[in-house]
C-alpha positions, 0 to 999 in steps of 0.5 A: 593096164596100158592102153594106147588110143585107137589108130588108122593107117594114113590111107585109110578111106575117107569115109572111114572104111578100113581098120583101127588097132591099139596096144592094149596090154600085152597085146595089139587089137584091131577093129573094123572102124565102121563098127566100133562096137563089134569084134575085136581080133587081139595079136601078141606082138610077134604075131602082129609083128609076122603079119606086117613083114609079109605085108611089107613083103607083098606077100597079102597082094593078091588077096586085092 
C-alpha cells in the first residue's frame, strides 16, 4: 500500500497545535498532531478535494 509521510501546514502552531494528513492508499487521513495515536478521519480524494476548494474559497471562515 502506498503510503506518504505525515505532514502539516506551514502555519501550523509552534507547539504543534493543528492537523497532520497523508496519502495512504486510495485515501487522504488526517489526525490531530497532539494525538498521534488517536483517531484518524480518512477522505477519498474528491472529497479531500471539495473540502479544500471551499476553504480556498473562504467558505469555513466564519467558523474562527
Amino acid at each position: 500500500m502506498c503510503e506518504s509521510d505525515w505532514i502539516k501546514a506551514s502555519a501550523s502552531d509552534p507547539n504543534g497545535n493543528c492537523v497532520e494528513q497523508r496519502r495512504f492508499g486510495d485515501l487522504i487521513e488526517v489526525r490531530d498532531s497532539q494525538d498521534r495515536e488517536g483517531p484518524v478521519l480518512r477522505f477519498r480524494p474528491a472529497e479531500f478535494a471539495a473540502w479544500l476548494d471551499g476553504a480556498k474559497k473562504g467558505e469555513f471562515d466564519h467558523l474562527l
